[in-house]
Z-matrix of the N, CA and C atoms (Angstrom, degrees):
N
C 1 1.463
C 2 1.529 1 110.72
N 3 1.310 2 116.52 1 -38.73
C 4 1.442 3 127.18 2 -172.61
C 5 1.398 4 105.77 3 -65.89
N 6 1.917 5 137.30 4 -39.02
C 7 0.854 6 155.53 5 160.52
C 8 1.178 7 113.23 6 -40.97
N 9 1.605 8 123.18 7 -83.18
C 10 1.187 9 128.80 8 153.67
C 11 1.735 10 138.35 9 -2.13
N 12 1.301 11 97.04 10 -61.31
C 13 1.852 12 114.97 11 167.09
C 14 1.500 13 102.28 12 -74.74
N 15 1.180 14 112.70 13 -27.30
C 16 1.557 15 105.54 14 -174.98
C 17 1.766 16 125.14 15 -68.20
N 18 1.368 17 85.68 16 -37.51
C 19 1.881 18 117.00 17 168.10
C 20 1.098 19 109.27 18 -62.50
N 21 1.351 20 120.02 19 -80.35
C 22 1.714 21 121.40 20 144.46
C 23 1.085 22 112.83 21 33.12
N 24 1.377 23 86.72 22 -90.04
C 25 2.149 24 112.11 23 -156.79
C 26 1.623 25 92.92 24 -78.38
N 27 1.192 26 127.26 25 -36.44
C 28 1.778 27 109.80 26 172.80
C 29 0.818 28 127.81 27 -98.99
N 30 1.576 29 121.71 28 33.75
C 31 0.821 30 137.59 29 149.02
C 32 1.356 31 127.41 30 -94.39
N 33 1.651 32 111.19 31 -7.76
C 34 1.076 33 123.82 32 -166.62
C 35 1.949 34 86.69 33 -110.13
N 36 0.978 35 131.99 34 -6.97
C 37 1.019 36 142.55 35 -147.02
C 38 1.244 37 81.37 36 -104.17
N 39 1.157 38 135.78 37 -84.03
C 40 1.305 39 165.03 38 -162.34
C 41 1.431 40 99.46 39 -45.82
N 42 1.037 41 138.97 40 -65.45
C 43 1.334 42 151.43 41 140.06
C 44 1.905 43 122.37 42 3.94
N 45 1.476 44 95.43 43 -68.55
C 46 1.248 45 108.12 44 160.05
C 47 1.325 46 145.44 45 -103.20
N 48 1.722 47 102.52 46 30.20
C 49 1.354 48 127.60 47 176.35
C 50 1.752 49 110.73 48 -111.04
N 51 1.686 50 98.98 49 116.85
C 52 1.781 51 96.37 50 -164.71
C 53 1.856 52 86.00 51 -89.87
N 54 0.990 53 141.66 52 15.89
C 55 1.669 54 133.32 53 -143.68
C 56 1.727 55 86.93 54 -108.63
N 57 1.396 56 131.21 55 105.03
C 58 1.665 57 96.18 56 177.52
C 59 1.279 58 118.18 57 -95.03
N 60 1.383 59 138.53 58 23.35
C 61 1.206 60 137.60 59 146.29
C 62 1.581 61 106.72 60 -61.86
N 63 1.306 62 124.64 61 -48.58
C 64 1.650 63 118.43 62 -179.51
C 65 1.324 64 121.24 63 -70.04
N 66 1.103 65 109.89 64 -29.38
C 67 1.813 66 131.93 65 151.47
C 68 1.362 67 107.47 66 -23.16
N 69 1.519 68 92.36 67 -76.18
C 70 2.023 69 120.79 68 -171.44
C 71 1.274 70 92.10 69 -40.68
N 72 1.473 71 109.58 70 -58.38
C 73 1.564 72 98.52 71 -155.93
C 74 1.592 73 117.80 72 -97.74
N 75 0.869 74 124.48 73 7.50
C 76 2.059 75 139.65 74 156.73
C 77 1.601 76 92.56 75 -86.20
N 78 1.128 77 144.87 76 -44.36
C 79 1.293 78 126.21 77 179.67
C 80 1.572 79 125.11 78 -63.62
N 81 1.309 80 94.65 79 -13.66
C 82 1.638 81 105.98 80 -168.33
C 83 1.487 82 104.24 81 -98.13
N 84 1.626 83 110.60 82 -24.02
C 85 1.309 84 104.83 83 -176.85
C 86 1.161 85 112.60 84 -99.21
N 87 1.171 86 113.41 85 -4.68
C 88 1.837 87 139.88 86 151.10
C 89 1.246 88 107.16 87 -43.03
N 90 1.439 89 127.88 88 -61.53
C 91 1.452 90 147.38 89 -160.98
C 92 1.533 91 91.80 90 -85.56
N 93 1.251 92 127.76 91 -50.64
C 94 1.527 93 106.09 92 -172.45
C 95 1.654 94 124.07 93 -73.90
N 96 1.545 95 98.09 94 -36.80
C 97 1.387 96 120.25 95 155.72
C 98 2.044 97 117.87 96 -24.03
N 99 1.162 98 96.21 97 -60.31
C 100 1.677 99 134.45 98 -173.76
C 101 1.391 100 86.33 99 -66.13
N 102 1.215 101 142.07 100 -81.70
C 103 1.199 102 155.32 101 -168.53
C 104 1.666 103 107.04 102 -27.47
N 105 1.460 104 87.14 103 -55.20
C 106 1.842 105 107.59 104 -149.97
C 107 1.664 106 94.98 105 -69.47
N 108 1.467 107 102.48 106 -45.85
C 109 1.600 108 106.64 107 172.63
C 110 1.130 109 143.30 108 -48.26
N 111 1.553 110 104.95 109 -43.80
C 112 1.704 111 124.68 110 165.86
C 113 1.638 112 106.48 111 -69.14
N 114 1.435 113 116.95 112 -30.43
C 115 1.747 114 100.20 113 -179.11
C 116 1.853 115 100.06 114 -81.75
N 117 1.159 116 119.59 115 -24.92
C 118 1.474 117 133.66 116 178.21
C 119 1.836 118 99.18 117 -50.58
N 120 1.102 119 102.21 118 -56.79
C 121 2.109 120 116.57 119 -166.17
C 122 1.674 121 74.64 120 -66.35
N 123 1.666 122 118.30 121 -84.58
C 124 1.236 123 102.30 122 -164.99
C 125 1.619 124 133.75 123 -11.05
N 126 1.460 125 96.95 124 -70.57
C 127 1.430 126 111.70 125 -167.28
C 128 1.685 127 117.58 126 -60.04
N 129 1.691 128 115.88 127 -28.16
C 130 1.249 129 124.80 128 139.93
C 131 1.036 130 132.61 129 -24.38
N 132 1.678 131 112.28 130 -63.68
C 133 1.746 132 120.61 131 -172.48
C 134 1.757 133 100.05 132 -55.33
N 135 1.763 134 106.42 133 -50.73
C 136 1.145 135 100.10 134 -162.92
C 137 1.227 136 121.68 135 -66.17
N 138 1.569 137 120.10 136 -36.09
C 139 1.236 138 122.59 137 152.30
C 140 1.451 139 128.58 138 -53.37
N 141 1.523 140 132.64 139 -22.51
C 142 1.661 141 112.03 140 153.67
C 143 1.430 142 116.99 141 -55.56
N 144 1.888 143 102.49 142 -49.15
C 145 1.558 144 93.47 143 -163.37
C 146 1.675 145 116.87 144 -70.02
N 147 1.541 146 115.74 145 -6.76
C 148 1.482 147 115.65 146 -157.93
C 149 1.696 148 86.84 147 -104.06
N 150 1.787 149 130.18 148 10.35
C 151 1.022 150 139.71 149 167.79
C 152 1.767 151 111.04 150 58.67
N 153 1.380 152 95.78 151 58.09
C 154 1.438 153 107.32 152 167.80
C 155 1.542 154 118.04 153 -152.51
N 156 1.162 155 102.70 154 41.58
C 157 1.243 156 120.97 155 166.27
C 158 1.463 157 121.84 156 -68.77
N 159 1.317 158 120.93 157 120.71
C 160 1.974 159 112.40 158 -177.28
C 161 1.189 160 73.14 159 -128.25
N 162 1.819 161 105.08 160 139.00
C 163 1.605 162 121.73 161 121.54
C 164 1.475 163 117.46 162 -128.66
N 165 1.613 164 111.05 163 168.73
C 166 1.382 165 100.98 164 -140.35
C 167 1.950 166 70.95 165 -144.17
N 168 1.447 167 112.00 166 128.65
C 169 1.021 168 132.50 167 166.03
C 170 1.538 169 143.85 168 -151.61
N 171 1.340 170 99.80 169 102.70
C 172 1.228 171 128.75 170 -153.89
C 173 1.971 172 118.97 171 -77.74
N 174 1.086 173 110.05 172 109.22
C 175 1.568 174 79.49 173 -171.95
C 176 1.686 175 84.72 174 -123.75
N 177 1.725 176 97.09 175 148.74
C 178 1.403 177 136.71 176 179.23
C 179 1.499 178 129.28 177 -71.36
N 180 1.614 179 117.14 178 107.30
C 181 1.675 180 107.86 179 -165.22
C 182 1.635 181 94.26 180 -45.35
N 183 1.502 182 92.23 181 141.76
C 184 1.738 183 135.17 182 167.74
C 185 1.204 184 99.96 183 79.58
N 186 1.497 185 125.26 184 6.07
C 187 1.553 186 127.56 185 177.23
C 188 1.773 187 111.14 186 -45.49
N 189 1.107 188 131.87 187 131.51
C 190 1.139 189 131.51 188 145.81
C 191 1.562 190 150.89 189 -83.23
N 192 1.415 191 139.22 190 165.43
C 193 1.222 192 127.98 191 164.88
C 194 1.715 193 112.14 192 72.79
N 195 1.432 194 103.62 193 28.03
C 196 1.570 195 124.17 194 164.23
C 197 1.766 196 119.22 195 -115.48
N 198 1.596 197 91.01 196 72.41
C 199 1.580 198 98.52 197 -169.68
C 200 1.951 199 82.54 198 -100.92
N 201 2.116 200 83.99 199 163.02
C 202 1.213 201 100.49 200 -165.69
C 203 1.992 202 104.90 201 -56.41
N 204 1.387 203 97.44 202 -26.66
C 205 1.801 204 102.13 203 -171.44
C 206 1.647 205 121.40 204 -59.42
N 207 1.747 206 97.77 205 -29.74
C 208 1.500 207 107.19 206 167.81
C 209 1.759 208 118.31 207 -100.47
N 210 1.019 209 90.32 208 2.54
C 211 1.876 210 92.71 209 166.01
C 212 1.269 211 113.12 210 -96.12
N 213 1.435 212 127.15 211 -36.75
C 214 1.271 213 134.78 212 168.86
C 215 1.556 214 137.28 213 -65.30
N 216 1.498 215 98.67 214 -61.66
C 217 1.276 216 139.01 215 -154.49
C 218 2.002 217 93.10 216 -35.58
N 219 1.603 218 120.22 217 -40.45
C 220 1.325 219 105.72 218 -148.41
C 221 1.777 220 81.98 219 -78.12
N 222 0.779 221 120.00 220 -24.72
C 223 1.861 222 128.28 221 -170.19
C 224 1.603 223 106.74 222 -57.61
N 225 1.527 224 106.19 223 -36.72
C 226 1.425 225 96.80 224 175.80
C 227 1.061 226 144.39 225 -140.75
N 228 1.795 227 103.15 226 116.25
C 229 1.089 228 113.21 227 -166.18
C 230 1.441 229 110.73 228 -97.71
N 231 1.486 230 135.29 229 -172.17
C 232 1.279 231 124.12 230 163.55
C 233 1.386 232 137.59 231 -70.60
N 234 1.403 233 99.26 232 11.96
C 235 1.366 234 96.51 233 155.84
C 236 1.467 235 124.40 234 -75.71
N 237 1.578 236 121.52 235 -12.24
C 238 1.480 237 129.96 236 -154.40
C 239 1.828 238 91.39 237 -82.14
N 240 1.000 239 121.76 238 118.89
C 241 1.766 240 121.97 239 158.69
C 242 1.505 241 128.93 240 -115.29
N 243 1.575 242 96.20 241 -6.22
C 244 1.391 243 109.90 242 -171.37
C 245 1.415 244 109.01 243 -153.74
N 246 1.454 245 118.26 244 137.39
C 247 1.262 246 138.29 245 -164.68
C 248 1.299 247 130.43 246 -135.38
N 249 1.187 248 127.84 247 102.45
C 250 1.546 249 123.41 248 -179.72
C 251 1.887 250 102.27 249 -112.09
N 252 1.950 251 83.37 250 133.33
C 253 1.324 252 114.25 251 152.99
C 254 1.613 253 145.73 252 -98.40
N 255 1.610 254 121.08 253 92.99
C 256 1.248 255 107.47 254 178.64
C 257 1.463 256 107.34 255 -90.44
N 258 1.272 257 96.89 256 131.50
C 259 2.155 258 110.35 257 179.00
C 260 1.398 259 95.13 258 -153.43
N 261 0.849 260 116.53 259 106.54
C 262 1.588 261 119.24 260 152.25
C 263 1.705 262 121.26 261 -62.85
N 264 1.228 263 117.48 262 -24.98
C 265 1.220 264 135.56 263 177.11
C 266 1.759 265 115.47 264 -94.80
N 267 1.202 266 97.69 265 42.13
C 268 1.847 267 95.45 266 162.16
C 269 1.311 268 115.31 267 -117.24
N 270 1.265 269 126.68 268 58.64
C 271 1.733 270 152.29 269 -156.64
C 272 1.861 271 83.63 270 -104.31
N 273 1.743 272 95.47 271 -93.53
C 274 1.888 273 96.69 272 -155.27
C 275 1.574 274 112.12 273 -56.79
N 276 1.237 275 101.94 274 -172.10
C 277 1.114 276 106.62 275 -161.87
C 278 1.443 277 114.94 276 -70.52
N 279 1.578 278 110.66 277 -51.24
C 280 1.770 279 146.16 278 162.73
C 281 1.401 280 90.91 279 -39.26
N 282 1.409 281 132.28 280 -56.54
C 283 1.738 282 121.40 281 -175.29
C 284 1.293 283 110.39 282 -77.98
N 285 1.369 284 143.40 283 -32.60
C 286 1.391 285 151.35 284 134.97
C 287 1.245 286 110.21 285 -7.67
N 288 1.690 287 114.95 286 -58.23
C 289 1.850 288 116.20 287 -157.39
C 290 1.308 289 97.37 288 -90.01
N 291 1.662 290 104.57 289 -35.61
C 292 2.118 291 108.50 290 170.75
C 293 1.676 292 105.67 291 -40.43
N 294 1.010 293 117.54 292 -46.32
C 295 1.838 294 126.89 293 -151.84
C 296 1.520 295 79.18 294 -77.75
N 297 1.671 296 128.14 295 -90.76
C 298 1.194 297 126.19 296 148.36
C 299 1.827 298 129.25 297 28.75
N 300 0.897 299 132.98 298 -66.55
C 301 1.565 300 153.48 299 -167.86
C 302 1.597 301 84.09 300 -90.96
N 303 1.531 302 126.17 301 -51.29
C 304 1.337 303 117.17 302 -146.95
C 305 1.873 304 90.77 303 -73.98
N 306 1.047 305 121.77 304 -44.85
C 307 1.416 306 133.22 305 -150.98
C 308 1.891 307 87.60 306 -82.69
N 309 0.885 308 122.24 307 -45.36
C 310 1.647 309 130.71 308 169.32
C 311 1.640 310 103.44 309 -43.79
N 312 1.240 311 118.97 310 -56.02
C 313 1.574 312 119.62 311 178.84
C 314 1.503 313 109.37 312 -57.79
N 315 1.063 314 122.83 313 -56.34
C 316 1.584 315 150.47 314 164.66
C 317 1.319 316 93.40 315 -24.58
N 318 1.220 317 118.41 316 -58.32
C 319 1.829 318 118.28 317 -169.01
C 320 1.212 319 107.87 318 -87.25
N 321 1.140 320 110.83 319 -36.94
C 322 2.083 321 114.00 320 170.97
C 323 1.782 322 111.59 321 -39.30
N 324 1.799 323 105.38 322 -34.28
C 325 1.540 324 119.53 323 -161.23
C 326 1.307 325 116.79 324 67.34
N 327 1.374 326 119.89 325 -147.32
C 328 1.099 327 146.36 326 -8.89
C 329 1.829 328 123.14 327 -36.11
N 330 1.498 329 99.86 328 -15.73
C 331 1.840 330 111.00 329 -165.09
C 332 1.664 331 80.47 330 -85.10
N 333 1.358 332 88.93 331 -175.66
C 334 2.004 333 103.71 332 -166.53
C 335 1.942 334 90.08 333 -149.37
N 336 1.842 335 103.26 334 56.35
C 337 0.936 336 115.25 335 151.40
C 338 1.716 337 134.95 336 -46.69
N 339 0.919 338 115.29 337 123.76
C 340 1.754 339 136.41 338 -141.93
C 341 2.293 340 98.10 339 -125.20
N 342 1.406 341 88.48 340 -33.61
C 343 1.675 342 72.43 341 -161.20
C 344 1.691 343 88.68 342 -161.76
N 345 1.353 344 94.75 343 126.66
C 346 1.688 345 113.56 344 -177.46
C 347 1.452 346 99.44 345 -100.40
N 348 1.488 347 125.72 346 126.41
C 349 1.928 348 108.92 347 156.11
C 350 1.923 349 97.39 348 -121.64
N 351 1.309 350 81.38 349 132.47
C 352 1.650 351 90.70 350 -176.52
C 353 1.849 352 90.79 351 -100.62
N 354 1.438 353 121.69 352 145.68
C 355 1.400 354 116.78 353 148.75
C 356 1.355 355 114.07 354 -130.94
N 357 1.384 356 127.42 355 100.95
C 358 1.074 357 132.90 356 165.20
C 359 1.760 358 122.85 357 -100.26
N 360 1.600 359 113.19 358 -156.05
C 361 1.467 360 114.54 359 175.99
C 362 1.508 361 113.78 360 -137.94
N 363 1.124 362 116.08 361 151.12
C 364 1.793 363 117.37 362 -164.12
C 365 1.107 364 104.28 363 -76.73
N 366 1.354 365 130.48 364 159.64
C 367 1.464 366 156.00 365 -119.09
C 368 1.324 367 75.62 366 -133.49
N 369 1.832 368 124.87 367 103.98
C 370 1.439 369 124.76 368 179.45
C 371 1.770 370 107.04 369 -84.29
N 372 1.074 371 136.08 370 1.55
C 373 1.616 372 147.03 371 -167.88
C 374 1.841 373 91.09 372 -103.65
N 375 1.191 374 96.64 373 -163.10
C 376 1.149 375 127.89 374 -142.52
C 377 2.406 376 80.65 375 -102.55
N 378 0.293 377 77.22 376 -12.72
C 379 1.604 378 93.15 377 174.33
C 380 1.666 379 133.60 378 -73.68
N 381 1.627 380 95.10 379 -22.51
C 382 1.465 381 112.91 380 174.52
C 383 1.570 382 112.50 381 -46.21
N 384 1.335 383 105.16 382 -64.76
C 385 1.471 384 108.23 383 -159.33
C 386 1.970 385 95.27 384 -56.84
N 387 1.555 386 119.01 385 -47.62
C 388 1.570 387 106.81 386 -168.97
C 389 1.580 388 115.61 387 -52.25
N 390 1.401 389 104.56 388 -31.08
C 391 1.616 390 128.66 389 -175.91
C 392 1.325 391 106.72 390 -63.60
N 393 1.318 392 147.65 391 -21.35
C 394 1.435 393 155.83 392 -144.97
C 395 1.384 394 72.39 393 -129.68
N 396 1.642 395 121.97 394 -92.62
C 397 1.701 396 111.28 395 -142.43
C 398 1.605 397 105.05 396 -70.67
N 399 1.130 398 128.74 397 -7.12
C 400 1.675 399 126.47 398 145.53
C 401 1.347 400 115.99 399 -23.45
N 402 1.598 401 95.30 400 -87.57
C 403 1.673 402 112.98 401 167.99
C 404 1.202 403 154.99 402 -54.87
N 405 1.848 404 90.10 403 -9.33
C 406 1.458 405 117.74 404 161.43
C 407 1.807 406 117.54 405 -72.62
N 408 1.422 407 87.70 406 -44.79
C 409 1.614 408 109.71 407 165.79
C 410 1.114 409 130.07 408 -23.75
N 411 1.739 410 97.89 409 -73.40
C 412 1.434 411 124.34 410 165.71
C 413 1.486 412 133.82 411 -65.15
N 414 1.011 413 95.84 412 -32.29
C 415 1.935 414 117.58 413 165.92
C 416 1.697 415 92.49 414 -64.86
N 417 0.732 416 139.39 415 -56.96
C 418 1.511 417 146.16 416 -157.17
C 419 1.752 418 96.16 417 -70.01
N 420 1.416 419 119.96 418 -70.65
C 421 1.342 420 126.37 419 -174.52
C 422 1.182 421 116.06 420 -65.41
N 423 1.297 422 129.21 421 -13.36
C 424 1.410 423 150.50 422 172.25
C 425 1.578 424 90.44 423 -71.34
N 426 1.001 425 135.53 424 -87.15
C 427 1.520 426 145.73 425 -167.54
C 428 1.433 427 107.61 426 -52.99
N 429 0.913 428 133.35 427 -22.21
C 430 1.839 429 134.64 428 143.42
C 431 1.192 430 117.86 429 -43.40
N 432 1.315 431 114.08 430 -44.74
C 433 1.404 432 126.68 431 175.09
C 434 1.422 433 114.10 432 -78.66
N 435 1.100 434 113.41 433 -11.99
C 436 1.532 435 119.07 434 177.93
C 437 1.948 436 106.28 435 80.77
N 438 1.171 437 107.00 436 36.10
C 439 1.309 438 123.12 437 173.30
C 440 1.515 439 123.24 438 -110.38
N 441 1.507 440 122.17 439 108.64
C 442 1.212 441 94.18 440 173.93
C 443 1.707 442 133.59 441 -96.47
N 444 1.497 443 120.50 442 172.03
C 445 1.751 444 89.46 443 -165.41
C 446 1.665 445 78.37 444 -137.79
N 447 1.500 446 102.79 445 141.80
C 448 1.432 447 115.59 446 -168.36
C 449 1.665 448 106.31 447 -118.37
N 450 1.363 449 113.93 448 103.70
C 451 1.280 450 93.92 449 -168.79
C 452 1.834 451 108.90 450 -123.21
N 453 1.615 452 109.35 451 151.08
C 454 1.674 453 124.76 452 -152.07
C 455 1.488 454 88.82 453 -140.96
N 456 1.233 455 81.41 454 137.10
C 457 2.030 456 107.60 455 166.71
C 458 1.058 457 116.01 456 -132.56
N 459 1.577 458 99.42 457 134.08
C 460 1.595 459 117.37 458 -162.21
C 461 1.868 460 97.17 459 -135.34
N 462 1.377 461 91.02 460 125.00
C 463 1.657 462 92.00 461 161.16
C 464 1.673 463 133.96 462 -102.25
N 465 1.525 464 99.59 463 35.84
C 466 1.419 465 120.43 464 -154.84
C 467 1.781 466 99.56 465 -132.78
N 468 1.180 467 110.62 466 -32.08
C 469 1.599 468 110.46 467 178.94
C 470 1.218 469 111.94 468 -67.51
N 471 1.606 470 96.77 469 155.48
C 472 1.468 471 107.92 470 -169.14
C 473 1.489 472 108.92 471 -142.73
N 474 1.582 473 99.03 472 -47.79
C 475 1.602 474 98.64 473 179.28
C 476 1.341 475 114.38 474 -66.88
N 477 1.418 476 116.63 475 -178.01
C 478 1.759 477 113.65 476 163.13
C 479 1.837 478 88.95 477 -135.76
N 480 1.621 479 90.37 478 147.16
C 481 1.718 480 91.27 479 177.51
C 482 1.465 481 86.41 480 -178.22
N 483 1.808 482 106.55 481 158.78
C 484 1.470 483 130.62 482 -163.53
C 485 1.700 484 92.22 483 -144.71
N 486 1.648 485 79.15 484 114.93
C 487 1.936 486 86.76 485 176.54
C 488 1.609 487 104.20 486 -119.39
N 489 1.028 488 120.07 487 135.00
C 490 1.672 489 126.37 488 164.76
C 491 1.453 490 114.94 489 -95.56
N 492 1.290 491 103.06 490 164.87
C 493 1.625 492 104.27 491 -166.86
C 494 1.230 493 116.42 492 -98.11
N 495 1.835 494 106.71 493 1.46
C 496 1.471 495 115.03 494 155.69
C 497 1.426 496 125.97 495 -77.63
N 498 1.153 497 130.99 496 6.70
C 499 1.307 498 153.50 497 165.94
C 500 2.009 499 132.87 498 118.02
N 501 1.864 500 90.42 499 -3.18
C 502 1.193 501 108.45 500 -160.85
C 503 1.757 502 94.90 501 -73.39
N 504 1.981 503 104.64 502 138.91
C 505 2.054 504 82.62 503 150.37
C 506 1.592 505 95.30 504 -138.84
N 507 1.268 506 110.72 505 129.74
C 508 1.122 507 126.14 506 160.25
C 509 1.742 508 130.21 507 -71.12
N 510 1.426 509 111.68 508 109.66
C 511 1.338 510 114.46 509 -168.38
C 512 1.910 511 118.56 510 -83.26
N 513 1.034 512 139.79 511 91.16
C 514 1.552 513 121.17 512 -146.70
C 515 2.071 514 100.50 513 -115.43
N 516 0.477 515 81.87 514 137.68
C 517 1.389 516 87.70 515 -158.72
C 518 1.766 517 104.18 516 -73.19
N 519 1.506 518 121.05 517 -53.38
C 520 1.240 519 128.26 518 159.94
C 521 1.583 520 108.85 519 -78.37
N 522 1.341 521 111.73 520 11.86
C 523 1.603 522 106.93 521 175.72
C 524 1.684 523 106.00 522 48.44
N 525 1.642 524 126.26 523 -161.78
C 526 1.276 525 127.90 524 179.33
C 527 1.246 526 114.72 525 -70.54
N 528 1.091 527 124.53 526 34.17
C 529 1.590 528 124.94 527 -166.81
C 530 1.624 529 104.29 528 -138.98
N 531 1.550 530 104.26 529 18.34
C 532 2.090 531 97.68 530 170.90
C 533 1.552 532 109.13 531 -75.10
N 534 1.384 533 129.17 532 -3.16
C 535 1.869 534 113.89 533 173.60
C 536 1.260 535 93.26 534 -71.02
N 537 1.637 536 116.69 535 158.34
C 538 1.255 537 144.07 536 170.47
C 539 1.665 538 101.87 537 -59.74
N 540 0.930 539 122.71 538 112.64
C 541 1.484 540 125.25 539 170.20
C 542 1.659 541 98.90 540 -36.19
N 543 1.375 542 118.09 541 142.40
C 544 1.384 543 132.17 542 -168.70
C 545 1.810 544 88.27 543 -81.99
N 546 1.611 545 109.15 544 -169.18
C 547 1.222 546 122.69 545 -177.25
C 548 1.699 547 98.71 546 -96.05
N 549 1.467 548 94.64 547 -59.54
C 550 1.612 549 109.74 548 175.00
C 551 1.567 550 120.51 549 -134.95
N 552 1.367 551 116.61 550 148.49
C 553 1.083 552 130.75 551 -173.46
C 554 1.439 553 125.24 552 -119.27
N 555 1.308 554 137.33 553 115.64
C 556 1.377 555 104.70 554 173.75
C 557 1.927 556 108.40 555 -118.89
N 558 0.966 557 120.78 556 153.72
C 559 0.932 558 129.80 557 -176.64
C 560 1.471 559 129.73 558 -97.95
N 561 1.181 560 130.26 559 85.73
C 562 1.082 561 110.89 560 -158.13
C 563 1.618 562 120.42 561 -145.41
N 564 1.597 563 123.59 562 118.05
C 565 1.310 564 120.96 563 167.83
C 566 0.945 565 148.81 564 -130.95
N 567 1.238 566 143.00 565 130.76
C 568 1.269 567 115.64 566 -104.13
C 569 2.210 568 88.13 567 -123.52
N 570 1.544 569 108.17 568 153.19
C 571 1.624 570 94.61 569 -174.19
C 572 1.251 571 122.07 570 -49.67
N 573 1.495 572 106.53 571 148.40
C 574 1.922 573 97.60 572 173.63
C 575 1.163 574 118.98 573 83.86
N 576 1.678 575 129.51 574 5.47
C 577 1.763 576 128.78 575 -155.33
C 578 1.346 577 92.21 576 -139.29
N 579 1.028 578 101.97 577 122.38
C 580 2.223 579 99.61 578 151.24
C 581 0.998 580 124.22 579 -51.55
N 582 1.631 581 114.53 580 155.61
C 583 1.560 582 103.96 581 -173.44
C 584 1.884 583 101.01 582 -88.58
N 585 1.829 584 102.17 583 -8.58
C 586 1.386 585 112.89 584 177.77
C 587 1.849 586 90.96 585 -99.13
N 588 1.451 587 98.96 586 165.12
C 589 1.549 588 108.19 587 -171.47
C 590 1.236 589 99.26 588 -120.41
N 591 1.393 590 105.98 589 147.34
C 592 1.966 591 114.60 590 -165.15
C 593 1.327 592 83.52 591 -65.09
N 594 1.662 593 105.99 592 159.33
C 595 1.511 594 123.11 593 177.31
C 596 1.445 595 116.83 594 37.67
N 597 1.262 596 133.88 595 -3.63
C 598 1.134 597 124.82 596 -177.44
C 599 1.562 598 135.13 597 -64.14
């Protein structure tokens, strides 16, 4: 990317330079520039396919415009059919609708997701029972969609991470739960309705 903008701008340089010795030599660093970039993409590809690919993305309290569709989206293609979730934190309600939205994108595609496994841990408060018929919910509206959602409780997890069955795993540190917890929430669905909306 840094390359890229760099070309860019001397190109814009280049443009408004009448001198053609300075020309000569912004064109050349144009060309090496160009060069350096294409072995840069190269060495990338080979590093996805030789499965050592890192990117590292950081987002900033009150940051905006980090929805699950642009954190994901390059991850799934149609090769993705299967999906595992580790969150220990899909207890409240706000982490409930996080899981929720995520599995909603999932069905939007572009992938031709087939089978969700969530593994989280039970809601030790007074919260258990909403936490179960939540996920019963979603297990249910999921399978409308022709999705199935497999869900495991563990009182031993710790990490949070999202692996696809195209080889990607995403490590997230606040897991699906980086929005600011809302003020209020209500939860609500109503008989006879998906918790996903036809065509939506």
């Amino acid at each position: 990317m840094c390359y890229q903008e760099g070309i860019d701008l001397l190109l814009q340089v280049v443009k408004a330079t009448k001198d053609e010795v300075k020309k000569q030599h912004y064109r050349q660093k144009i060309s090496e520039y160009m060069t350096r970039a294409e072995d840069i993409k190269k060495h990338i590809e080979k590093e996805k396919q030789d499965g050592k690919y890192h990117k590292q993305i950081k987002i900033d309290e009150n940051a905006t415009g980090f929805s699950y569709e642009k954190l994901f989206q390059e991850y799934l293609n149609e090769i993705v059919t299967e999906v595992w979730v580790e969150d220990p934190y899909i207890r409240h309600v706000h982490q409930l609708y996080n899981f929720l939205r995520f599995c909603e994108m999932l069905v939007k595609g572009p992938c031709k997701v087939k089978t969700i496994h969530l593994l989280t841990s039970y809601d030790e408060g007074s919260g258990k029972i909403q936490q179960i018929s939540s996920l019963e919910e979603i297990k249910q509206s999921l399978n409308n969609h022709g999705v199935t959602l497999n869900v495991s409780f563990s009182s031993s997890i710790h990490d949070r991470e999202i692996r696809f069955n195209s080889g990607w795993m995403i490590k997230i540190g606040r897991g699906l739960d980086y929005f600011k917890k809302p003020q209020v929430i209500t939860w609500t669905v109503l008989e006879h309705q998906d918790v996903f909306p036809q065509g939506g």
